[in-house]
N, CA and C atoms as a LAMMPS dump frame, in Angstrom:
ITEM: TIMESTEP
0
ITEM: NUMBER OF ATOMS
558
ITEM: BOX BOUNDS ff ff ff
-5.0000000000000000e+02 5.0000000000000000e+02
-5.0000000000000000e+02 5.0000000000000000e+02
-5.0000000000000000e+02 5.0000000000000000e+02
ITEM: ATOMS id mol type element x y z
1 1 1 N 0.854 -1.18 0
2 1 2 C 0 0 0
3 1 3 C 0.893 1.234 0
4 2 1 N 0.54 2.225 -0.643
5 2 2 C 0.956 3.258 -0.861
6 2 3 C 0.634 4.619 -0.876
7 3 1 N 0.907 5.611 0.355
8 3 2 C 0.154 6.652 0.91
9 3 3 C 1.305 7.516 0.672
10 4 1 N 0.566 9.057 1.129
11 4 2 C 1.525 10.57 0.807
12 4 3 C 1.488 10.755 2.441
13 5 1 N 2.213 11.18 3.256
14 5 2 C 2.445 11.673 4.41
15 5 3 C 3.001 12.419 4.466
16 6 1 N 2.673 13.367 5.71
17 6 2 C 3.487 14.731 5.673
18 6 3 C 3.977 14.667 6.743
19 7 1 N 5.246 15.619 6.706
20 7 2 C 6.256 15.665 8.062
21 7 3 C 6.491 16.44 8.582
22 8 1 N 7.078 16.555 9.897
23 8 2 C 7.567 17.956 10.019
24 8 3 C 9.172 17.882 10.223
25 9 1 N 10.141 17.929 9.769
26 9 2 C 11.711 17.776 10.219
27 9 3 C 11.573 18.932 11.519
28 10 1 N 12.558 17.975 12.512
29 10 2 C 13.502 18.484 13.056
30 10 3 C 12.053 19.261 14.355
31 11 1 N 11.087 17.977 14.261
32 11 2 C 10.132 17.627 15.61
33 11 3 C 10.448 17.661 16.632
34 12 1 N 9.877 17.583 17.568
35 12 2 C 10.028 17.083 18.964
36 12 3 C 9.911 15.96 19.28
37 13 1 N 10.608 15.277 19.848
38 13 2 C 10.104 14.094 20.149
39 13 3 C 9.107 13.83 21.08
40 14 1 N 8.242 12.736 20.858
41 14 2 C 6.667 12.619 21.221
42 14 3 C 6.536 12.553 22.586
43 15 1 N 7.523 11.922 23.286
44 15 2 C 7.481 11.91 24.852
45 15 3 C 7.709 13.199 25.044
46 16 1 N 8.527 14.19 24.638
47 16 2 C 9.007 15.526 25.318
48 16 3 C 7.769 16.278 25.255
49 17 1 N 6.726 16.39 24.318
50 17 2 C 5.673 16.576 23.984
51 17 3 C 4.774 16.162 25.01
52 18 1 N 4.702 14.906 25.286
53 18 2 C 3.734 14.466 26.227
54 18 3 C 4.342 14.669 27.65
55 19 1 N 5.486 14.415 27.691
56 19 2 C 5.618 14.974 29.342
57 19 3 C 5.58 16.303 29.557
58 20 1 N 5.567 17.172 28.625
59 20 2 C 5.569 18.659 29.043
60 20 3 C 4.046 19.294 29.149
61 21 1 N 3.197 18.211 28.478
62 21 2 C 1.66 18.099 28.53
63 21 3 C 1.302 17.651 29.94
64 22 1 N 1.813 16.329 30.701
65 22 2 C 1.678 16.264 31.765
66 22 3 C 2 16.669 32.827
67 23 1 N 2.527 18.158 32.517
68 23 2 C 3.474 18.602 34.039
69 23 3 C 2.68 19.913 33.802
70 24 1 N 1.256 20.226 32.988
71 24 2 C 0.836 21.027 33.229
72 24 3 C -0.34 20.893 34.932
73 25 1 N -0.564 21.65 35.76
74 25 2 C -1.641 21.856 36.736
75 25 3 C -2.822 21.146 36.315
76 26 1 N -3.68 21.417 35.024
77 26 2 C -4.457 20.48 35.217
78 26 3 C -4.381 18.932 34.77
79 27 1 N -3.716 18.609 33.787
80 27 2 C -3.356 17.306 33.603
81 27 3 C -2.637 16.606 34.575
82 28 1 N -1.951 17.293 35.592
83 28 2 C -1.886 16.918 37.211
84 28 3 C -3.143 16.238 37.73
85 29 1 N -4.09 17.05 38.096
86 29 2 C -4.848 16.999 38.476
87 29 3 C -6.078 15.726 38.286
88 30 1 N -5.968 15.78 36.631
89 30 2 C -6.648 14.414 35.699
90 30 3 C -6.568 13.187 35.909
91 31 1 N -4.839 13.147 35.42
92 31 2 C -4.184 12.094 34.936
93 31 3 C -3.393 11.173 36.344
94 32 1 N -2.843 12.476 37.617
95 32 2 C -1.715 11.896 38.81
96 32 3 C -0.803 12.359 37.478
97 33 1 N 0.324 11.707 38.67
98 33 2 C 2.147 11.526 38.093
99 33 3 C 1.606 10.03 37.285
100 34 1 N 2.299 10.19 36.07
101 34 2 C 2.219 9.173 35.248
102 34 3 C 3.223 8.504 34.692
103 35 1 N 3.554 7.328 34.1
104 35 2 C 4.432 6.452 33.906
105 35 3 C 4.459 5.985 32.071
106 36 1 N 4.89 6.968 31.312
107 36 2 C 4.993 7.221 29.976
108 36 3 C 5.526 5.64 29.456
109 37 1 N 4.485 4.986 28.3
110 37 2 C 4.967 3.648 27.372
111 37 3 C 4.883 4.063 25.891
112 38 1 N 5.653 3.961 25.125
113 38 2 C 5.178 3.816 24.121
114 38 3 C 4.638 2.744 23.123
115 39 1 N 3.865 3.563 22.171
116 39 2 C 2.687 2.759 21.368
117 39 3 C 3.021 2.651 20.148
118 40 1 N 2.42 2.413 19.013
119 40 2 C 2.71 2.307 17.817
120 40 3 C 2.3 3.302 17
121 41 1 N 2.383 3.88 15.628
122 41 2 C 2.317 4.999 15.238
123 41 3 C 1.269 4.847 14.346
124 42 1 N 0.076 5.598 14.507
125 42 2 C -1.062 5.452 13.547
126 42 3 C -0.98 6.76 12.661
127 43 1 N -1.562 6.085 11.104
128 43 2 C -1.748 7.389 9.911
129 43 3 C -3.124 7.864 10.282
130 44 1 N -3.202 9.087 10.416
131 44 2 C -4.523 9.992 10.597
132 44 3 C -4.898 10.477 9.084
133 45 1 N -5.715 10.313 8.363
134 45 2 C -6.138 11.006 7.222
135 45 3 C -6.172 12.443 6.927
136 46 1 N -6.36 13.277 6.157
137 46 2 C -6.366 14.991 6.068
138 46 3 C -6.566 15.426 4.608
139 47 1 N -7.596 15.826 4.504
140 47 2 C -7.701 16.344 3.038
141 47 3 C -7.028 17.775 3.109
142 48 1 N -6.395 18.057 1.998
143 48 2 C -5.676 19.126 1.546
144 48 3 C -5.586 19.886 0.499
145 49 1 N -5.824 21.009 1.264
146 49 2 C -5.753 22.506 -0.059
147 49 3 C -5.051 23.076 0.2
148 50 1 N -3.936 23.168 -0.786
149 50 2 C -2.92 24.294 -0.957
150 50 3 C -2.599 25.572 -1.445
151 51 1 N -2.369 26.558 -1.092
152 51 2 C -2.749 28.109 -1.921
153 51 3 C -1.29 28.598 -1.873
154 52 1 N -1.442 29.402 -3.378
155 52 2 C -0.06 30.265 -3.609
156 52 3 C -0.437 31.598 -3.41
157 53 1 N 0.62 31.914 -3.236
158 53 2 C 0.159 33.74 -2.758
159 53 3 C 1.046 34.256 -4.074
160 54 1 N 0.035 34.774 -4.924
161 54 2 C 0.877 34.792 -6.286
162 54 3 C 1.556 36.174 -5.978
163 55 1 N 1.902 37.066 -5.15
164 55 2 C 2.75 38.373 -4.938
165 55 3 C 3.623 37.882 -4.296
166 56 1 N 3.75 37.309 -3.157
167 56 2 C 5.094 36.68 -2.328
168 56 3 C 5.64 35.126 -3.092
169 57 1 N 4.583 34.408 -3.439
170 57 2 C 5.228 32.971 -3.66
171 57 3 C 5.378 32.16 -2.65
172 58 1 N 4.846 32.793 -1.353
173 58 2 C 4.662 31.685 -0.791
174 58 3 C 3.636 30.854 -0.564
175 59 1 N 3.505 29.505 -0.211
176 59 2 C 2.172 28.105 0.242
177 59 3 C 2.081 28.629 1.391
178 60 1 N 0.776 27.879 1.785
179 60 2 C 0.013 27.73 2.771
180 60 3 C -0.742 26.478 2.655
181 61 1 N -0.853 25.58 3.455
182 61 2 C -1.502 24.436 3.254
183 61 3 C -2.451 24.327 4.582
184 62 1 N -4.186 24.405 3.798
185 62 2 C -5.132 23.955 4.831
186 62 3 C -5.315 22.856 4.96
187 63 1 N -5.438 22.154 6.392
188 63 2 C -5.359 20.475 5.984
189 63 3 C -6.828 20.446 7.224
190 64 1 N -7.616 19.317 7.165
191 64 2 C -9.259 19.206 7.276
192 64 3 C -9.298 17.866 7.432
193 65 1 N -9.325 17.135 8.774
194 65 2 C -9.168 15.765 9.491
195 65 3 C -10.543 14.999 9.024
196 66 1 N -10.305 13.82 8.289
197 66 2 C -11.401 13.459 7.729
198 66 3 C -12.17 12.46 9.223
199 67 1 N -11.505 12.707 10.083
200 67 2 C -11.719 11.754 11.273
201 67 3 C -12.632 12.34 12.315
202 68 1 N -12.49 13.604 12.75
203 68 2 C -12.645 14.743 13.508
204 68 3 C -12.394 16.106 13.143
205 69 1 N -13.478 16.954 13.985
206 69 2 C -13.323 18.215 13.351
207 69 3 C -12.632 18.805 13.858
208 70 1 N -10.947 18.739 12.757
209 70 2 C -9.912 19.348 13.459
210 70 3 C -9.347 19.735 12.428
211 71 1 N -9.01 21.334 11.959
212 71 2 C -8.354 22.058 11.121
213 71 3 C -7.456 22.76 11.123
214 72 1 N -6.619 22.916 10.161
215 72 2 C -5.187 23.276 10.506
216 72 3 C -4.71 24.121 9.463
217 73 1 N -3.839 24.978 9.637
218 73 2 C -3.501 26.226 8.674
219 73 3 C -1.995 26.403 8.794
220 74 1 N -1.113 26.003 8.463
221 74 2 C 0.469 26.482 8.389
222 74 3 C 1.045 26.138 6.962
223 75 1 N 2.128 27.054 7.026
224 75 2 C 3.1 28.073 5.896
225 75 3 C 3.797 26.438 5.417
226 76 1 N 3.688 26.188 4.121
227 76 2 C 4.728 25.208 3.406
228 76 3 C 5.844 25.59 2.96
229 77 1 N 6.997 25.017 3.884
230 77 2 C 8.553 26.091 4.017
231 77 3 C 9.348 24.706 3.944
232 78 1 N 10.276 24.886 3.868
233 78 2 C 12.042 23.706 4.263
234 78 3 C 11.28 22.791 5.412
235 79 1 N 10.626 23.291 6.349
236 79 2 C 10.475 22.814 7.412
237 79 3 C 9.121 21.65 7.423
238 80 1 N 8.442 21.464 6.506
239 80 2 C 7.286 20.356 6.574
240 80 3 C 7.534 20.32 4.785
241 81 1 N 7.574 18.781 5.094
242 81 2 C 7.676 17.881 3.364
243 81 3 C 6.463 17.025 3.3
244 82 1 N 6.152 16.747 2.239
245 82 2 C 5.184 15.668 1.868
246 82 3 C 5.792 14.56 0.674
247 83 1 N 5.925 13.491 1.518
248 83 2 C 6.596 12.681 0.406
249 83 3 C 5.622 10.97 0.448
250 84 1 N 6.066 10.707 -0.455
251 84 2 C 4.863 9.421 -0.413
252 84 3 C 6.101 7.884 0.225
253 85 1 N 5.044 7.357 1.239
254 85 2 C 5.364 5.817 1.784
255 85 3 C 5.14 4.446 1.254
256 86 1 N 5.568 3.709 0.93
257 86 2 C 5.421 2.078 0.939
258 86 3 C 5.328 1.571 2.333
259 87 1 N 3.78 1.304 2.151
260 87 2 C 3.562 0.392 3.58
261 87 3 C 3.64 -1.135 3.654
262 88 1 N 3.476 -2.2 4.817
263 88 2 C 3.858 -3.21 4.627
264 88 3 C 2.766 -3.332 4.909
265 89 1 N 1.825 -5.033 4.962
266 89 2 C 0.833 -4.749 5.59
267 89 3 C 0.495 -4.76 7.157
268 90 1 N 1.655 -5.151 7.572
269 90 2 C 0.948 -5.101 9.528
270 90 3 C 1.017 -3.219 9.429
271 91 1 N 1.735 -2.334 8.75
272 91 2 C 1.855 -0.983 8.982
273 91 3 C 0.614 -0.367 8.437
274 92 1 N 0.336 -1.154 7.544
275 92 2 C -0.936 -0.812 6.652
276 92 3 C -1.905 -0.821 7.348
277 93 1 N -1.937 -1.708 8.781
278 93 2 C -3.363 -2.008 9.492
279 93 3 C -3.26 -0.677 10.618
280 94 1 N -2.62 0.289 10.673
281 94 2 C -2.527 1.207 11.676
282 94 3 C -3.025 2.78 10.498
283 95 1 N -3.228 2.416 9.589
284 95 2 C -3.548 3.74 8.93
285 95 3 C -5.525 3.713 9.676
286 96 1 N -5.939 5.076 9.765
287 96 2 C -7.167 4.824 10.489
288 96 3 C -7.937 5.309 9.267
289 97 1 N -9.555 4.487 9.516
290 97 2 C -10.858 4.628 8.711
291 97 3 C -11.028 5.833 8.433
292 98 1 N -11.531 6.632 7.277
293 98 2 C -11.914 7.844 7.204
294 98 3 C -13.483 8.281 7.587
295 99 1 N -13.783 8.841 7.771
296 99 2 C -15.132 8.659 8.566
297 99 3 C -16.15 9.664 7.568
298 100 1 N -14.979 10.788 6.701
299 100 2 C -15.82 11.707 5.9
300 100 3 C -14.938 11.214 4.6
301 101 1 N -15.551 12.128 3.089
302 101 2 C -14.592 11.752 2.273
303 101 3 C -13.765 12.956 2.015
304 102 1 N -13.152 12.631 1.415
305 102 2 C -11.843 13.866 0.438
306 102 3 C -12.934 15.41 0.358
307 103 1 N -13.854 15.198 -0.857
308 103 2 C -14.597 16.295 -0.863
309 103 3 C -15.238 16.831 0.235
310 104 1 N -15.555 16.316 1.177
311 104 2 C -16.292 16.752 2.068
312 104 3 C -15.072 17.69 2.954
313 105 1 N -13.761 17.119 3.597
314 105 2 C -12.996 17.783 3.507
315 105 3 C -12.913 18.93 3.614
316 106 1 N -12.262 18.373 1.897
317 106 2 C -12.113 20.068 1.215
318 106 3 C -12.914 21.302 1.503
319 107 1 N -14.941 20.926 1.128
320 107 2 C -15.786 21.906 1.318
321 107 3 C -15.575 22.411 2.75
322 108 1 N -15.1 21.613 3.796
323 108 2 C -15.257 22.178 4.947
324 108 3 C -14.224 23.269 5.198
325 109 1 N -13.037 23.111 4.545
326 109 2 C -12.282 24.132 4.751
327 109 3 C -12.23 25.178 4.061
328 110 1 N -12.813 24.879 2.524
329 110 2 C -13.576 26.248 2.168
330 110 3 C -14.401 26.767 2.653
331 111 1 N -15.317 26.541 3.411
332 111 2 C -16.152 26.841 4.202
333 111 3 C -15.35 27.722 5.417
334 112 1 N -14.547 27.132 6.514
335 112 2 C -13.766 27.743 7.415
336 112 3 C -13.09 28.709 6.722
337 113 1 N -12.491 28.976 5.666
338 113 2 C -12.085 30.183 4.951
339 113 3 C -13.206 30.902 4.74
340 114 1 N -14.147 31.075 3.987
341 114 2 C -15.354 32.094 4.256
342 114 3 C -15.605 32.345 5.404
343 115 1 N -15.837 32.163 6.498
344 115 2 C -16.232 32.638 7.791
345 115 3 C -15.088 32.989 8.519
346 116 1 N -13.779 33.425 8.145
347 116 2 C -12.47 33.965 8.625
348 116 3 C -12.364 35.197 8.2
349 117 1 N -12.265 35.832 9.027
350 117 2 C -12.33 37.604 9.067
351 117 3 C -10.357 37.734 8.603
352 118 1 N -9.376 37.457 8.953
353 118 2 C -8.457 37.601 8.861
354 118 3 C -8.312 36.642 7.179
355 119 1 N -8.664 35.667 6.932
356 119 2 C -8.378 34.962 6.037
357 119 3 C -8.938 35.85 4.644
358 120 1 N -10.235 36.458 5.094
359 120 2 C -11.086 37.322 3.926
360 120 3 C -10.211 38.342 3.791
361 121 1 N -9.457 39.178 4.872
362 121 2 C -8.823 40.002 4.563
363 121 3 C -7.77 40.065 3.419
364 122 1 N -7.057 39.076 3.69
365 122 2 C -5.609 38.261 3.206
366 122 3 C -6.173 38.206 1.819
367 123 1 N -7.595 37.653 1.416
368 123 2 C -8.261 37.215 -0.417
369 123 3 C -8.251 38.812 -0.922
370 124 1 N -8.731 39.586 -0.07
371 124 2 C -9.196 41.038 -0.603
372 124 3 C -7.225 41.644 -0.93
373 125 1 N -6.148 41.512 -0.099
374 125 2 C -5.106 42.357 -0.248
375 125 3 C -4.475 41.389 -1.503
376 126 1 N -4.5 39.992 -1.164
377 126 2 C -3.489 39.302 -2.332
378 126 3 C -4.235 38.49 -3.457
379 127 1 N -3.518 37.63 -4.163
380 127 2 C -4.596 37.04 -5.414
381 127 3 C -3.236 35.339 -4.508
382 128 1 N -4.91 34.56 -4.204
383 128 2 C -4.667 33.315 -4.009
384 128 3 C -4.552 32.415 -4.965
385 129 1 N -3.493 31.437 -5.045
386 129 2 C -4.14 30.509 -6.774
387 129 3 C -4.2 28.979 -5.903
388 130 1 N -5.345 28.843 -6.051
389 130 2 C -5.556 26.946 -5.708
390 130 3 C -4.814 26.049 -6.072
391 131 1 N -4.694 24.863 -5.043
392 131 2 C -3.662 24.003 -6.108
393 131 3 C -4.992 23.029 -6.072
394 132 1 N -4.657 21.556 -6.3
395 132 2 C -5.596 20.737 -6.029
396 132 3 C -5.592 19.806 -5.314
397 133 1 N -6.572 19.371 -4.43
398 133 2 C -6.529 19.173 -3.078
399 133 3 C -6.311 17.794 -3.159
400 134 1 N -6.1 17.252 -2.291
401 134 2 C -5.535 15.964 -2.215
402 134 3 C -5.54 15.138 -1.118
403 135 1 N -5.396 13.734 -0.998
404 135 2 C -5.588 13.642 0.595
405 135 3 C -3.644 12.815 1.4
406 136 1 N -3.855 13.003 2.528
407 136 2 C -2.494 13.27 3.148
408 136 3 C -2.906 12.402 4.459
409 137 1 N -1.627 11.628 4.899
410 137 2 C -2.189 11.068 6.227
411 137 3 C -0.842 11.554 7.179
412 138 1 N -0.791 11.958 8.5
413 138 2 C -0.227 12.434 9.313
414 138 3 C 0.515 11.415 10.033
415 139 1 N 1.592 10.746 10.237
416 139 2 C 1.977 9.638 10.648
417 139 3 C 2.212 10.148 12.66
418 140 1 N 1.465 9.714 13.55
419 140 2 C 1.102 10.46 15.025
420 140 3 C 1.522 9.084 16.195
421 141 1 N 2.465 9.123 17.13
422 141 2 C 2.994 8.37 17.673
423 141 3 C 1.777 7.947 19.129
424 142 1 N 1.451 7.137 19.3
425 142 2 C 0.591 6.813 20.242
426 142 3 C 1.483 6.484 21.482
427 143 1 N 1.195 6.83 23.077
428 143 2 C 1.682 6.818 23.976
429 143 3 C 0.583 6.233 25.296
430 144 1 N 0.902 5.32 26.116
431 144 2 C -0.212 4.933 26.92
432 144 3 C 0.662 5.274 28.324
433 145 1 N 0.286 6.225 29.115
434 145 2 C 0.314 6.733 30.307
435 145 3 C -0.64 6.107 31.694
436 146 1 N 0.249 5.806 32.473
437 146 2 C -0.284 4.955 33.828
438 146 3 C -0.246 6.306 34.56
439 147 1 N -1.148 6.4 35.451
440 147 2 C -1.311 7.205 36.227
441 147 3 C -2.097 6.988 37.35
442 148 1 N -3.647 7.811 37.233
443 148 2 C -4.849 7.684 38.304
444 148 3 C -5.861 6.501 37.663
445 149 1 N -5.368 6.368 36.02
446 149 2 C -5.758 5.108 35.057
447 149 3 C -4.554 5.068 34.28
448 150 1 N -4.998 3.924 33.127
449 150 2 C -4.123 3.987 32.153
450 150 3 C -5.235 4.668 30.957
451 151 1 N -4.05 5.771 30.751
452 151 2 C -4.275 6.42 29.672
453 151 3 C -3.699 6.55 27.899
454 152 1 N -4.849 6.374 26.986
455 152 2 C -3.852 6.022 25.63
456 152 3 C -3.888 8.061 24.856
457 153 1 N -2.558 8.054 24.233
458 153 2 C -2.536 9.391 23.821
459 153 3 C -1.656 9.656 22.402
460 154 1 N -2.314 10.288 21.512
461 154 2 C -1.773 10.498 20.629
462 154 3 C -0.83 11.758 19.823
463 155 1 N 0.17 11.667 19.76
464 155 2 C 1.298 13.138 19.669
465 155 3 C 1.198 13.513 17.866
466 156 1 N 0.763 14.927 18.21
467 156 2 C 0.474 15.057 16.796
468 156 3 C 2.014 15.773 16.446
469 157 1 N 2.732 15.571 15.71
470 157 2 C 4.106 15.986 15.387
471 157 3 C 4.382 17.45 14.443
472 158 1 N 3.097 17.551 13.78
473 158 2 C 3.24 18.997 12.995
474 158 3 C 2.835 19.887 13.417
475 159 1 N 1.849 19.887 14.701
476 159 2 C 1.572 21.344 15.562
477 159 3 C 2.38 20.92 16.893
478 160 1 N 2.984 19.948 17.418
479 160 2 C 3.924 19.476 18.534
480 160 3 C 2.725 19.669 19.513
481 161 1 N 1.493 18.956 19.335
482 161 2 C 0.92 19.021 20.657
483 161 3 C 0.517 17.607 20.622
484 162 1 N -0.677 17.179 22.272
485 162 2 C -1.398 16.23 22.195
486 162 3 C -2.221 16.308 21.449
487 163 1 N -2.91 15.52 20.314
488 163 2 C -4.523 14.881 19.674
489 163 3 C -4.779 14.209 20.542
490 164 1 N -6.229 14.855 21.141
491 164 2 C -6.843 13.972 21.693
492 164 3 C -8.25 14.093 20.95
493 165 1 N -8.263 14.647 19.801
494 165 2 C -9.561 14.527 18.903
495 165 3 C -9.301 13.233 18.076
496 166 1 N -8.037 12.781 17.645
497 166 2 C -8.027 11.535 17.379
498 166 3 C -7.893 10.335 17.624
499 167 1 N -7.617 10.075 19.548
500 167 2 C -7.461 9.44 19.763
501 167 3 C -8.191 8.329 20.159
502 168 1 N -9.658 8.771 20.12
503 168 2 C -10.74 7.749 20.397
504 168 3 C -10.511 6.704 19.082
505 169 1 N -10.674 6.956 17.534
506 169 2 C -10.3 6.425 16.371
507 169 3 C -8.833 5.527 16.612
508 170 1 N -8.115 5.943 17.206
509 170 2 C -6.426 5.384 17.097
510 170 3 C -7.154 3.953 18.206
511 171 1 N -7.779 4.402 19.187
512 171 2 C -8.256 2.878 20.42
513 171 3 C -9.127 1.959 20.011
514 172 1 N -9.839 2.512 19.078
515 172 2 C -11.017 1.23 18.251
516 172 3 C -9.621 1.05 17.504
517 173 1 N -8.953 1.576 16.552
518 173 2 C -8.129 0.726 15.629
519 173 3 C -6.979 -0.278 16.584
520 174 1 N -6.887 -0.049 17.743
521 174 2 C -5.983 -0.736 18.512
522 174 3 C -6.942 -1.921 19.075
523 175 1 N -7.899 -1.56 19.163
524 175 2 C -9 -2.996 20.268
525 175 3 C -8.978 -3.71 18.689
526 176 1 N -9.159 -3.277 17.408
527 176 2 C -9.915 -4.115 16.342
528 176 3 C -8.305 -5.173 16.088
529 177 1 N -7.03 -4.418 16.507
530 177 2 C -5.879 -5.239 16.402
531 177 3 C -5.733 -6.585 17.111
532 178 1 N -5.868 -5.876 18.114
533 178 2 C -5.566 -6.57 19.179
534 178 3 C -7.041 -8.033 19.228
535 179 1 N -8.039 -7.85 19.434
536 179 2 C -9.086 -9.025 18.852
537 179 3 C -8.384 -9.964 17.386
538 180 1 N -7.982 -9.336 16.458
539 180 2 C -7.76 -10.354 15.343
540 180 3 C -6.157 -11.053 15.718
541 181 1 N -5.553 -10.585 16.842
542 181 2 C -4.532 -11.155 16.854
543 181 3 C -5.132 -11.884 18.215
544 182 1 N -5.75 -11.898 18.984
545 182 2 C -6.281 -12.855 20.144
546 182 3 C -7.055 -14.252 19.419
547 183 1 N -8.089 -13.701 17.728
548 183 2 C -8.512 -14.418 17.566
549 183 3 C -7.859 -15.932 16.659
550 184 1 N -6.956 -15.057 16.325
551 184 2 C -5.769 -15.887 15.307
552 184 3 C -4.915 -16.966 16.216
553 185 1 N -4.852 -16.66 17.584
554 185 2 C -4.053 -17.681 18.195
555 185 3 C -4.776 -18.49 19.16
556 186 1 N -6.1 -18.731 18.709
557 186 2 C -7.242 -19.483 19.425
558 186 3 C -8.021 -19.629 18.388
């Protein structure tokens, strides 16, 4: 199988991410002192529209979680690539279900661009040129934290925070694993 993923070079690494998440006051409070494992790395889906700013030349890439409603807006520089993967298939079984399609997506983030007061501004001063949208999966390191429970958590690597809008999707794709490999050896 063969997917486009995007990256970010020169990340954080996912624990530094998550422990600096857990040493906030309220995730104190949530979670206790917790005991960081790591998990396996699931592809999150993302439809994508890219715009040129035909006076500067520079991208911008809106990306629109076909999983959850979670949208995202940053500058396409040296610093985030999109290059395409060969998966195997046990890697193949960690890419997650899309729940909306490509177009739907897309409309949604045209949509979130019309109702952006700063974004309308930006159409009125410059001339945007569309590219064509496409879909992209986010490769996001899963982490299961012992604490006041055990907790499963997913590190999104291109905004360096926790997803926890995707992580309900990443635990059904982990229970649906984990059953076909319980059921395979019985």
């Amino acid at each position: 199988m063969q997917i486009t993923v995007i990256e970010k070079k020169d990340a954080k690494h996912g624990v530094v991410i998550l422990a600096s998440f857990l040493k906030t006051l309220i995730a104190r409070l949530k979670y206790g002192r917790c005991i960081i494992y790591q998990g396996d790395e699931y592809f999150v889906p993302f439809a994508v529209l890219v715009f040129s700013v035909r006076e500067t030349g520079e991208k911008y890439a809106f990306l629109s979680s076909l999983i959850a409603d979670d949208y995202t807006l940053f500058k396409l520089d040296g610093n985030v690539s999109i290059r395409s993967y060969d998966l195997d298939k046990s890697t193949a079984e960690h890419v997650l279900d899309m729940k909306k399609t490509k177009d739907q997506g897309v409309n949604e983030i045209r949509k979130r661009m019309s109702l952006n007061n700063k974004l309308q501004k930006l159409k009125r001063r410059y001339t945007l040129d569309e590219d064509e949208p496409f879909l992209v999966y986010l490769k996001e390191q899963s982490f299961y934290a012992e604490g006041k429970k055990l907790t499963f958590f997913l590190i999104d690597p291109l905004l360096e925070k926790v997803d926890l809008r995707h992580a309900y999707a990443a635990k059904e794709r982990f229970a649906q694993l984990s059953m076909k490999i319980i059921n395979e050896k019985f």
